[in-house]
N, C-alpha and C positions, 0 to 999 in steps of 0.2 A: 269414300263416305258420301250419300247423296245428301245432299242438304232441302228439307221439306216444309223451312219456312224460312223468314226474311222479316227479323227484328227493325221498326222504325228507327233510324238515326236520324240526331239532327245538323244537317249540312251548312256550312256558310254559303252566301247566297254566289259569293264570287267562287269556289269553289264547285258550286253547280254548275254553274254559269261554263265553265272549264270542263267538265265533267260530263257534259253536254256534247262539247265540240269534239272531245278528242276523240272518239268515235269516227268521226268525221276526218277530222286531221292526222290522224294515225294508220286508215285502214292501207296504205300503199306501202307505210312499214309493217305493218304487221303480213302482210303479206309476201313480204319481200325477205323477212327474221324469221319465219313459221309459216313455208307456202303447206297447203294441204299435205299430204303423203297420198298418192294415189291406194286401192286397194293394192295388197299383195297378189301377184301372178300364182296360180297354180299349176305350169301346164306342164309338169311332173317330167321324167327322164328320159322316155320314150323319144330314140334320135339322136341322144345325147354321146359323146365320146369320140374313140378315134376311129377315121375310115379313109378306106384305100381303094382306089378308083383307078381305070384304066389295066393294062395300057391301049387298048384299043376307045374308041368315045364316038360317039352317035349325039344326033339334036335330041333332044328329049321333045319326045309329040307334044308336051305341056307347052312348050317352046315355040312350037309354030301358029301359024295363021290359019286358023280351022275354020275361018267365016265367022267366028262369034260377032255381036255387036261392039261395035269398037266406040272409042270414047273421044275425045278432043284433043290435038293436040298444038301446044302452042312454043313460039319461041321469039322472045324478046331480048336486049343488051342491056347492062348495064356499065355504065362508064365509072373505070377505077377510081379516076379523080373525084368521083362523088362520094367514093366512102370515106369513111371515118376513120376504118381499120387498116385496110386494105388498098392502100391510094396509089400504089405501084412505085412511091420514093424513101420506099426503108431505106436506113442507112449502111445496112448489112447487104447490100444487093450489087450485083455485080455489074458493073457499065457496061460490059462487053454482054452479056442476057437480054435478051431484047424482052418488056414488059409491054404484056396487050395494053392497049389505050381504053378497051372494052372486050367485057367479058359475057359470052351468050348465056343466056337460062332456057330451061329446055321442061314443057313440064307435058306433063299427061296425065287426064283426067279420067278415070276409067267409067263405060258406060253405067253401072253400078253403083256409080257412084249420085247421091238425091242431093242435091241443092241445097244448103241452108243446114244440115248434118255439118257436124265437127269428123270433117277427114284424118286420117290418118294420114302420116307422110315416110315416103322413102326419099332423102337425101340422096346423088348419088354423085361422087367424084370426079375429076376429066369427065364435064359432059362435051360432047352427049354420052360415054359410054355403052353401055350395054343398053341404051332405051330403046331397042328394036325388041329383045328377049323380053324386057321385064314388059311392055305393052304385053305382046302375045299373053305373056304369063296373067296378066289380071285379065285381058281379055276371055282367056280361058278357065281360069282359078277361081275368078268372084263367084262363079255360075255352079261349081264344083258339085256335084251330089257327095262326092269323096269327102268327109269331115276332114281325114287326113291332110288332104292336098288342096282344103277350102281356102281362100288368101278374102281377109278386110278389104274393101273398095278402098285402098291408099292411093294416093296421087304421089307420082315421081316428081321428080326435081331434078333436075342434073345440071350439074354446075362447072363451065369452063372454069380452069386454073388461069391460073394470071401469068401464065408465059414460061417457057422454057422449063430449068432440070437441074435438082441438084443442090448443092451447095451454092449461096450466093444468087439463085433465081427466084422468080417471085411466086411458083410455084411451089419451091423446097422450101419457102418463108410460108406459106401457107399451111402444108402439108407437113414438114416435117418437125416444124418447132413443136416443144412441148409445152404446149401453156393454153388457154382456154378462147386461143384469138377467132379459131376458125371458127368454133361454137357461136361464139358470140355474133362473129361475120352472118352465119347463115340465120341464126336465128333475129337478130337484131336489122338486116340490113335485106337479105334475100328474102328470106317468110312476107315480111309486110310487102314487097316488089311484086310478088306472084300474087298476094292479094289484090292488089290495088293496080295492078294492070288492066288497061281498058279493055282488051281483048276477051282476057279471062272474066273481069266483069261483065262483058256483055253476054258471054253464053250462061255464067252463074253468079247472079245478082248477089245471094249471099253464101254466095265460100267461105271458106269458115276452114280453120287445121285445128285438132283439137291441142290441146294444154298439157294432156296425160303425155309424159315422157314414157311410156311403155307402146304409146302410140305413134312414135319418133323412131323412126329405123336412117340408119347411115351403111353405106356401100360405096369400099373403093376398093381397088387394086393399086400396087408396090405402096408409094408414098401416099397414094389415095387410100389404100388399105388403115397403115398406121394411121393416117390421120381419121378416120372411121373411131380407130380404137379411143386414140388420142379425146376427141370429139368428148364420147361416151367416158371417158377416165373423169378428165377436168369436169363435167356438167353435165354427170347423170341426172339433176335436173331439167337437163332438156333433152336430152337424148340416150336410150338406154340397149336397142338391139343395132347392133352392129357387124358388120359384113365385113370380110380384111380375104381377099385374095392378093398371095403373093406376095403380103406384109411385109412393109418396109422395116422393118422392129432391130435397125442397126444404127449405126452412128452418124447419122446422115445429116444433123441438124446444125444449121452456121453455126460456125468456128467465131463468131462474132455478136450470135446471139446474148442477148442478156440470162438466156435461159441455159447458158452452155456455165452458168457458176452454180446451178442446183441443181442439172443432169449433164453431165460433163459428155457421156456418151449418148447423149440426144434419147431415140427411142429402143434403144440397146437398153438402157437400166430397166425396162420393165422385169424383163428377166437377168439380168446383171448382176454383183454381187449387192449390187443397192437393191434389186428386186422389188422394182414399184409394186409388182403384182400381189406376191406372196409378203412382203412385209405388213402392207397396206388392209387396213380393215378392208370383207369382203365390201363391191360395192353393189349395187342392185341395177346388175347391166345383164342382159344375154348375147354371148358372143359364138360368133364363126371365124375359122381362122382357116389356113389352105395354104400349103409350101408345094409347089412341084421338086421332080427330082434331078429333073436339071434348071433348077431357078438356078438364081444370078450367085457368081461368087462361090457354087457347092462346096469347092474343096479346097477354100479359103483357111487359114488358121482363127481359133479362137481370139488372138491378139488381132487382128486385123479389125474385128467387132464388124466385120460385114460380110456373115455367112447368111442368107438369107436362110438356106435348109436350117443350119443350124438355131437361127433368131427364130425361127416358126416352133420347130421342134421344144424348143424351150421355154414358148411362151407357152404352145399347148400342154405340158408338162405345168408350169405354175399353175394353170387354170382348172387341172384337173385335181391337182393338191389342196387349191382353196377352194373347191367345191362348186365352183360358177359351173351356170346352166352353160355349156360350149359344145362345141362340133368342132372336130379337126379332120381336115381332109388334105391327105397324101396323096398325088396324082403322078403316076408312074409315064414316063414315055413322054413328058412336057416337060414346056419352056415356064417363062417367067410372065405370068397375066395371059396363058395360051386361050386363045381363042375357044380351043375344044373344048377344056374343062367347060368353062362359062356355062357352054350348050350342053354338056351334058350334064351337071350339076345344078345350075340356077335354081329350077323349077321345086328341086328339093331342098335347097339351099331355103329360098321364102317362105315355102310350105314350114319347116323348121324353124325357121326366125321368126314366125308369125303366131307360132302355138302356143294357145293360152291366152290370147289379145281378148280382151274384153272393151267393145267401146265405151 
């Protein structure tokens, strides 16, 4: 019903008075109880489903260094003991793990990229990771005439882990827990670092990453994979395309965690018989997933809860049940985070995870 006029009332004066302010005094809750909803994506199905790569793999030309204009790159530390989250003395952490004292950031600004624009961002796991690929890739992709294989001017990110592997390390506290810690890590503690760096300041006075979580991309491999997924699960709010080579999606998460009394099998219940996935209203993520055939553990039993093939396989099965926009890529004749894939997939990998971005 629109309403097309506005009867006079009469207000008490302290009542105005109030009535006035809360405007004022409220606008950081209401934004916080009711943030916007970005628009809906529409970048339809086209890429979508399951595909089988190898066994033979090549660099993809999109991959390499073609001379394009290249962009900035920087890399600065931050020290554990200055977070909040992530201080390196959980109580879940093993003595014998040795925990960095400081952890690098790694970022790249693509030449495409204008000054004072709200960037887009790609988060990316164990940096530096693949920041050699994905440079080349915007290097060559912003410029695209191909609509197809066009990529948004995003700025990478890549973020050392906090040491070691596994159960009990500060990395497997990182990556494998299920609860919204990392999310919050990168967005609360890394985003403002990378702004407010002198470096990156001096070459782009106002950098700027945009708000729209459809403009928030995450990429890892194994435990960096799940924690991608993990990232986008807890706080599609802040991040909603997500990247999982080699997905850690088994029972990897401390036996000590607080979060081991509501996922008892860490990132195993996605697909589990708790089935985060498929129980769970859809949520508003686009995701990639990627098991090789010889990942880790292949011919492991289901009780063990740490088949990688089979966690992959079953996570790309819930995702295609609940109808999420996904990509699952089987790659023949590989190991686990193989080097090959990367270079022959990447380039179509972000071309995919990028479709339908609207700044």
């Amino acid at each position: 019903m629109r309403i097309t006029q506005l009867l006079p009332i009469a207000i008490p004066a302290s009542a105005l008075a109030l009535s006035l302010l809360l405007p004022n005094l409220c606008m950081q809750c209401r934004a916080a109880f009711h943030p916007e909803e970005p628009p809906a994506e529409t970048p339809g199905t086209e890429g979508n489903g399951n595909y089988v790569v190898g066994p033979e793999y090549q660099l993809d030309p999109d991959l390499k260094d073609n001379g394009n204009p290249k962009g900035k790159y920087f890399e600065f530390k931050m020290k554990l003991a200055d977070s909040k989250i992530f201080r390196g003395d959980d109580s879940t952490l093993d003595p014998k793990k040795v925990v960095r004292k400081e952890r690098k950031i790694f970022v790249y600004v693509p030449a495409a990229y204008k000054d004072g624009t709200k960037a887009p961002i790609l988060v990316m796991h164990d940096g530096p990771s693949h920041m050699n690929l994905v440079r080349n890739a915007l290097d060559n992709l912003t410029i695209s005439k191909d609509p197809n294989k066009k990529l948004p001017a995003f700025i990478a990110i890549s973020i050392e882990n906090g040491g070691n592997d596994s159960k009990g390390s500060q990395r497997g506290l990182e990556y494998d827990t299920m609860s919204d810690r990392l999310a919050r890590f990168v967005n609360d503690e890394v985003l403002p670092a990378v702004l407010s760096n002198p470096d990156v300041r001096e070459a782009y006075p106002n950098i700027a990453f945009t708000d729209n979580p459809w403009g928030r991309a995450v990429m890892g491999c194994s435990s960096g994979g799940a924690a991608a997924l993990t990232m986008g699960w807890f706080r599609p709010d802040l991040f909603r395309r997500l990247i999982t080579y080699s997905g850690t999606f088994v029972d990897q998460q401390d036996d000590d965690a607080a979060e081991e009394a509501e996922y008892p099998l860490g990132a195993w219940e996605y697909h589990s018989s708790m089935n985060l996935i498929g129980k769970s209203d859809k949520k508003p993520l686009r995701i990639f997933t990627h098991v090789a055939d010889k990942d880790l553990r292949a011919n492991d039993p289901e009780d063990s809860y740490h088949n990688w093939v089979m966690a992959n396989e079953r996570t790309a099965a819930v995702l295609k049940e609940k109808n999420y926009d996904y990509r699952y890529v089987f790659s023949k004749n590989s190991g686990h985070c193989d080097k090959r894939v990367f270079e022959h997939t990447l380039a179509d990998t972000l071309a995919w995870m990028w479709r339908g971005y609207q700044p």
